[in-house]
C-alpha positions, -999 to +999 in steps of 0.1 A: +330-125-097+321-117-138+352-115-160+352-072-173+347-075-214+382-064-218+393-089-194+374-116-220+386-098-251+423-104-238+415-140-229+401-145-264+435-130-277+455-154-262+436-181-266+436-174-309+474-164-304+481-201-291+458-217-314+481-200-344+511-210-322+499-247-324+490-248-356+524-235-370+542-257-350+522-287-372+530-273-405+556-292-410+540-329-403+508-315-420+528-305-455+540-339-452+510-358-447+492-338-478+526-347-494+520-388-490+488-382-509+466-375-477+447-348-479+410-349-462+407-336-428+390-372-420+423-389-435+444-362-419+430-368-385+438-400-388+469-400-397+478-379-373+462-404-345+486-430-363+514-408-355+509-401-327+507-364-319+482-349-298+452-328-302+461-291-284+444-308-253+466-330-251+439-359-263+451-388-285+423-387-309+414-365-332+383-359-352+377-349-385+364-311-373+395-308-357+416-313-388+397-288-404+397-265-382+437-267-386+437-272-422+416-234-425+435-219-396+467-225-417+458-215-446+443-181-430+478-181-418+499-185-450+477-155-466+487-127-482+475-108-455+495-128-425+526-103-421+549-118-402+541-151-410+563-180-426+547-191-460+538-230-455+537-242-487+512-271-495 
């Protein structure tokens, strides 16, 4: 059986809904790793290996593509045009 479009178009929405979901959830420990001075997404990965948090698969390492991909989907988040949205300040 072949997923409909609209049945893949909903699967994308959840899947970016939980990504956001995730990724405001680590605000808080991201804003204060860029607060200790830490503020590449290669140092950022790694620190947050040192602390111990997991990647959203649940993996104990992250990588430096995966930081990024946080740092940019927070920041699209804190925009001007995220209604809704909490500002995380940096």
């Amino acid at each position: 059986m072949v997923a409909t479009p609209e049945a893949r178009a909903a699967g994308r929405k959840v899947g970016i809904q939980r990504a956001d979901a995730r990724a405001i959830a680590l605000a808080p420990v991201i804003t204060d790793i860029k607060a200790s001075g830490i503020t590449t997404p290669y140092t950022i990965a790694a620190e947050l290996v040192r602390r111990g948090i997991p990647t959203a698969r649940g993996h104990r390492y992250w990588g430096h593509g995966q930081a990024y991909k946080l740092l940019k989907r927070l920041d699209k988040l804190e925009g001007p045009n995220a209604a809704g949205t909490a500002h995380l300040a940096w």
